[in-house]
C-alpha positions, -999 to +999 in steps of 0.1 A: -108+035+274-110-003+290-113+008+324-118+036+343-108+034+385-132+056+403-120+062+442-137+083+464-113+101+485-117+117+522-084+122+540-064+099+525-036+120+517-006+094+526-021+068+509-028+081+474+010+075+459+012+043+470-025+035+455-014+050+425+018+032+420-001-003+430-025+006+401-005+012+374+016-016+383-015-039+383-029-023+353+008-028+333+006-058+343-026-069+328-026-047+297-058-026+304-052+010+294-068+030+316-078+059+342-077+067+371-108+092+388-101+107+423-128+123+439-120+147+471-147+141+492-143+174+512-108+164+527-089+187+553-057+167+556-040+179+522-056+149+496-064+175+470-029+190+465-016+154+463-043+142+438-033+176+417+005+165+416-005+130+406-027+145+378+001+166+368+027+138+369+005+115+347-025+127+322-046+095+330-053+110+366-079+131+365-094+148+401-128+162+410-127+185+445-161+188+464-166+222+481-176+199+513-179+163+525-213+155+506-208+114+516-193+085+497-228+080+474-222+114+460-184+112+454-190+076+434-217+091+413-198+123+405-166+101+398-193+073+373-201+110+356-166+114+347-154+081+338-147+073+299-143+035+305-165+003+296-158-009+326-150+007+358-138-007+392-147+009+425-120+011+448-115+026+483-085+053+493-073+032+520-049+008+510-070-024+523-076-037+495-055-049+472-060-037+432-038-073+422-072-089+426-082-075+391-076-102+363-101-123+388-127-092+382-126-090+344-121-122+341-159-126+361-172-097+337-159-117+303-174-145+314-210-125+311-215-111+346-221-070+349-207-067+388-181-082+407-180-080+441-150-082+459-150-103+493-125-101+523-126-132+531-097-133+555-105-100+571-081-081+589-106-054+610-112-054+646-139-075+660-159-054+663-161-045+629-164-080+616-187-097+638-218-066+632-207-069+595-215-107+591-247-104+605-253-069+585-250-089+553-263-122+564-296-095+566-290-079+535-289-114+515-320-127+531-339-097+523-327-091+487-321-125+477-288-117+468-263-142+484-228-122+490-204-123+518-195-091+519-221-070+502-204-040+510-170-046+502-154-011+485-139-031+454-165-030+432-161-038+389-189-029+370-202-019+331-209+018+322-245+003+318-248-005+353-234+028+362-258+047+341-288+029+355-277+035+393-289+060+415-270+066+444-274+091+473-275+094+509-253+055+518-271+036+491-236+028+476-234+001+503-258-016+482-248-018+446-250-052+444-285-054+455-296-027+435-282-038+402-296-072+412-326-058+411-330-046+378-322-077+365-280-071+360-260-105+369-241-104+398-213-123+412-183-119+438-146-128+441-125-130+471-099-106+474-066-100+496-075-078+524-049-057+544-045-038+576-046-002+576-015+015+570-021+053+573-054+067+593-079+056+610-118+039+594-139+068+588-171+047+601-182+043+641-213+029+660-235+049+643-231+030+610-248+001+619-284+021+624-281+035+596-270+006+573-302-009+589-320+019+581-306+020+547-311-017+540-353-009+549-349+016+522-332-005+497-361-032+501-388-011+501-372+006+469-365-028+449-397-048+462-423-023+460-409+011+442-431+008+415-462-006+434-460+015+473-498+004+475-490-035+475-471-027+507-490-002+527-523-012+513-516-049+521-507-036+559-534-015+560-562-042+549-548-066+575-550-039+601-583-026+591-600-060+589-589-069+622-604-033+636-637-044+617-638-078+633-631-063+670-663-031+662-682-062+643-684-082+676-687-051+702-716-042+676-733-074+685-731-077+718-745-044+723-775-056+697-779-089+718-776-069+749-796-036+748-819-045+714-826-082+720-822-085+758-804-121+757-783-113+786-777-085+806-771-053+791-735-045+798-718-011+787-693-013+757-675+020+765-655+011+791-644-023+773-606-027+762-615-036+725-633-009+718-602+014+723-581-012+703-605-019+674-608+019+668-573+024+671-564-005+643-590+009+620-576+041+620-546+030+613-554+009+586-571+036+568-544+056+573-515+029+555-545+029+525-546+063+524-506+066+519-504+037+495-528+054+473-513+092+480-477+068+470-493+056+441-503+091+429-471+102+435-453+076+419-475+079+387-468+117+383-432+118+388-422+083+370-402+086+336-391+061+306-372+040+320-376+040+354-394+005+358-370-013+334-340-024+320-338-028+282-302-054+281-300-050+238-318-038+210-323-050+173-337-041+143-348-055+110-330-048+078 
């Protein structure tokens, strides 16, 4: 199998026949045999019925139900587990983007890239979609070091070996770009035609944007320091717990020069603001060491082959 179309579903029911049609149309047209992977997100509106006729109609659709809406992550890795293909292309239920795009895409993997991105660059959303999601990935590139436009764009080609190695879950699939980046896969994007909704209504609200920034924390904590947690806490925790030591180091001498010497005045220390924040800050700092190491442990215990790396070919002497 060439390529394998995995599309997460989640009420999409009217617009399933007309995604279908628009993909075998723009497969035909290319010459990529192929399949097509719909995964039923938990829908209420009557998707699975219409993904079972499609399957029925034509044996290269192929349907996975979930018992309830587990989240986009899990419906992409469920439908990467069922896909046959080299390649497979990530596509959302919705009709807004348009599957013509894809000699652009294989042509970007021939030419030695492992993901293509797809951009909207003439977007047709609301303000108030686009102007949070320009600065959302204007973030997410200077953070990763990944430079895309639209990072989370829902057309998506990729190799099976990018798809093996990922490892989706909660709203990580917003950054598959950045995470294949990160183990060293080449990335690139092409711009795609990007069209109004025709059936429905977006499935995200306000709420998206804390967690996508919540999210985009996680994905730089995982790909900068997943391996090494006590380069990060144990790098805060120094810098907190030196300047605790410098505040108790100069409250220590004072009351020596004070009290001990007599230079001046004794004066009491108790009362003095620093006190309070030079014990507070060396707590703290002990306490980021202390995680970092209990992280280190952690990661040491649980990792397995293959977790650290990612082994592009192999060869062997006759």
């Amino acid at each position: 199998m060439q390529l394998s179309f995995v599309i997460p579903v989640f009420n999409e029911a009217e617009s399933l026949r007309p995604l279908y049609e628009q993909i075998v149309q723009a497969a035909g047209e290319n010459g990529v045999e192929f399949e097509v992977i719909l995964v039923d997100d938990g829908s209420r509106d009557g998707s699975w019925p219409v993904i079972q006729e499609l399957a029925r109609c034509d044996h290269r659709v192929s349907g996975i139900r979930f018992r309830r809406n587990f989240g986009k992550a899990a419906a992409i890795m469920a439908g990467f587990g069922a896909a046959s293909g080299e390649r497979l292309l990530l596509l959302d239920a919705d009709l807004q983007d348009d599957p013509d795009g894809l000699p652009r895409f294989l042509g970007k993997l021939e030419a030695g890239f492992d993901v293509v991105n797809g951009w909207k660059e003439r977007r047709l959303d609301p303000w108030h979609k686009v102007y949070p999601s320009r600065v959302f990935n204007w973030m997410v590139s200077r953070l990763s070091g990944l430079k895309l436009h639209d990072h989370n764009c829902g057309m998506k080609l990729l190799t099976r070996e990018v798809a093996h190695e990922l490892k989706l879950y909660g709203e990580l699939h917003r950054f598959i770009p950045v995470l294949a980046h990160a183990r060293g896969f080449r990335v690139t994007e092409v711009s795609i035609e990007h069209r109004a909704r025709q059936f429905g209504h977006s499935k995200y609200g306000v709420k998206r944007f804390a967690r996508g920034f919540l999210d985009l924390l996680t994905v730089t904590f995982l790909t900068g320091y997943g391996q090494r947690p006590l380069h990060l806490l144990g790098g805060v925790g120094l810098v907190l717990l030196g300047i605790g030591s410098v505040g108790l180091s100069y409250l220590a001498g004072t009351w020596i020069a004070t009290n001990v010497i007599g230079l001046w005045p004794a004066q009491p220390i108790g009362s003095r603001p620093l006190l309070a924040y030079s014990v507070a800050l060396t707590l703290l700092g002990a306490q980021a060491l202390s995680l970092g190491l209990l992280a280190e442990l952690i990661v040491h215990n649980t990792a397995r082959d293959g977790d650290a790396f990612s082994i592009a070919e192999r060869c062997q002497g006759d």
